[in-house]
N, C-alpha and C positions, 0 to 999 in steps of 0.2 A: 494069332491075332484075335482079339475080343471083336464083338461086335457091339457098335455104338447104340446103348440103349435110348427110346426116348422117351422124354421125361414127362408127365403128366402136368398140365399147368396146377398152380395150386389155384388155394379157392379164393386168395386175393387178387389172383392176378387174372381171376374168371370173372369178380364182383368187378373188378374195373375197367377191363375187356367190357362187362357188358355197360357197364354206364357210360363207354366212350363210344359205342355204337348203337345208344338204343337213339340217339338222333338222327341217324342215318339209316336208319331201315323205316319200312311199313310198317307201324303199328297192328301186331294181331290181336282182336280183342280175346283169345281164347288162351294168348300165350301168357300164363302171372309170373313168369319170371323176366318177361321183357316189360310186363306192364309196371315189376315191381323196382325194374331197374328205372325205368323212366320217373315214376313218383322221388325215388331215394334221389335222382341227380336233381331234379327240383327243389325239395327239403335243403338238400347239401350247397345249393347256390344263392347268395345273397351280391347281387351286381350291385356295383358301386351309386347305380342311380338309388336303384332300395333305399340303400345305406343314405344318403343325401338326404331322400323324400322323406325317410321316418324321421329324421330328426331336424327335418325343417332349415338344411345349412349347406351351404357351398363352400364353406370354410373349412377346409381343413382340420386348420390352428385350433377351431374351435369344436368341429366332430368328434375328434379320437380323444380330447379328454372326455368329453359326454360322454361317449362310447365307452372308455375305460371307467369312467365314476360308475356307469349301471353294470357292465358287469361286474365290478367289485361288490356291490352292493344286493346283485339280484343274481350272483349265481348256484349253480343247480347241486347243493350234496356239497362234500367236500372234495373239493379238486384241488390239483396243485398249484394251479398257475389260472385264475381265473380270466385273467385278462386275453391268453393263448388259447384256452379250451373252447373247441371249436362248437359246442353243444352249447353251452353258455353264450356265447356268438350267434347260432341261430334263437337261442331262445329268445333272449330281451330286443333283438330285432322285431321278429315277428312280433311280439307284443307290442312294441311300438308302433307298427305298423297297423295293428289291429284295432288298436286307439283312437288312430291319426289325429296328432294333435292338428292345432291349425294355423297357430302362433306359436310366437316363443313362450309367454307364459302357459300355454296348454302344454308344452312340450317340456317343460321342469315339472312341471306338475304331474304328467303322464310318467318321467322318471323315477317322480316318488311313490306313483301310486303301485307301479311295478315295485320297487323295493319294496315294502308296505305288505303288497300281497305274497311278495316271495317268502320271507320272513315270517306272518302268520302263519304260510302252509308248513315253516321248516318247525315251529312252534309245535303243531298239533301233530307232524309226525313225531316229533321227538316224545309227545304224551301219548303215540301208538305202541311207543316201542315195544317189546317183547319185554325187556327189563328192565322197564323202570318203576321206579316206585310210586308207590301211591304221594308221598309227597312229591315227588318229581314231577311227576304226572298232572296235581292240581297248578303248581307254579307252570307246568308249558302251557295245561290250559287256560292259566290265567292273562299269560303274558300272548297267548294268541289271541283271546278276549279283547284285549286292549289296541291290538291291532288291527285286528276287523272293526272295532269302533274308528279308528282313525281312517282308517280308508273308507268306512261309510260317509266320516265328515269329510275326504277329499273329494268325493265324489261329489258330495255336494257342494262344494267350492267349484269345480267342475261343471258341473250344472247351469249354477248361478252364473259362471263367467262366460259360458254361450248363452247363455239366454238375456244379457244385463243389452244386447241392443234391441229388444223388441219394445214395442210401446203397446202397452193397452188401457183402454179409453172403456170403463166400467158406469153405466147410466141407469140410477135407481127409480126414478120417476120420470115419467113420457106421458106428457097432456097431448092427445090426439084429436084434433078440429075435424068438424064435418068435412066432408071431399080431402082431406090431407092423407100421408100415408107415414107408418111407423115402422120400425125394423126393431124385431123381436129378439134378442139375444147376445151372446159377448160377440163385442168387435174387433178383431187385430188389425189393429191402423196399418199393419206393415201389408199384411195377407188382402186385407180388406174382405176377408169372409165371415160367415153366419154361421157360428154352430148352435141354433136352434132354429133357422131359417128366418122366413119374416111374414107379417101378417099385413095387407092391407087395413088402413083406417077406414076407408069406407062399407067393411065388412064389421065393423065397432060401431056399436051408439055411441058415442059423447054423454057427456052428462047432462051438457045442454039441452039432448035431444029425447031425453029421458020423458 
């Protein structure tokens, strides 16, 4: 009769042993392989709220096409199935989420600026490459040129479209009477604050009083 050997676990069935118990034990701060199981099952989970909250929708119908347009559009190298690749999946999430649009137009526009920037960086590595030509080279970096300019002009569409509800109220002449008082500097109607404080008028001559 043999004797039944045993078998050593392998080393995936140890990465995910430990990712499925590093919830259930004390964290050791001295231990990096439990600290490093804990970060990796974090990175690796995107809960369905996430998924919701980046992209501003309860719907469905209308998530997973979003979802499927940006990873088609922003994924990572060449993969086979972008839509499936589960790297590609955490990537443009996070980024989304890193954004946080706030609206629906913040959140198409958050989709293009992501594709946008995905594409420039695929642009300038391809003008890294080890082999490519000198003309090769000028066309990646031209065409990643032209994509950093288009995302500096989203950004500023961006901008302008948070900012388009504030009101500011800009005052170039202030005639200041004896005993009256003056407020020195811009005012946000919305904030109602002083960014260069304010100066009593009764600390000013008038001209009257010249």
């Amino acid at each position: 009769m043999t004797k039944d050997r045993k078998r050593k676990p392998s080393r995936s069935a140890s990465k995910s042993s430990a990712l499925e118990k590093a919830d259930q034990v004390t964290l050791q701060p001295n231990d990096p392989h439990q600290l490093a199981a804990v970060e990796a099952k974090k990175l690796s989970t995107i809960t369905p709220e996430q998924l919701r909250a980046a992209f501003l929708t309860e719907d469905l119908l209308l998530l997973m096409p979003l979802l499927m347009q940006l990873k088609l559009s922003s994924h990572l190298g060449n993969v086979e199935d972008p839509v499936t690749d589960r790297s590609t999946h955490l990537y443009v999430v996070r980024l989304m989420e890193s954004l946080g649009p706030r609206d629906a137009q913040e959140r198409f526009l958050a989709m293009q600026m992501l594709a946008t920037h995905t594409l420039a960086m695929d642009c300038l590595a391809a003008a890294q490459h080890k082999d490519q030509t000198d003309v090769g080279r000028d066309m990646q970096l031209n065409r990643g040129i032209q994509l950093m300019r288009l995302y500096a002009t989203q950004m500023e569409t961006w901008k302008q479209h948070r900012s388009k509800g504030e009101q500011r109220c800009t005052v170039e002449h202030v005639h200041v009477h004896s005993g009256a008082q003056a407020v020195v500097g811009t005012i946000n109607q919305n904030a109602g604050s002083l960014s260069n404080g304010e100066e009593s008028g009764k600390d000013r001559k008038s001209d009257g009083d010249k």
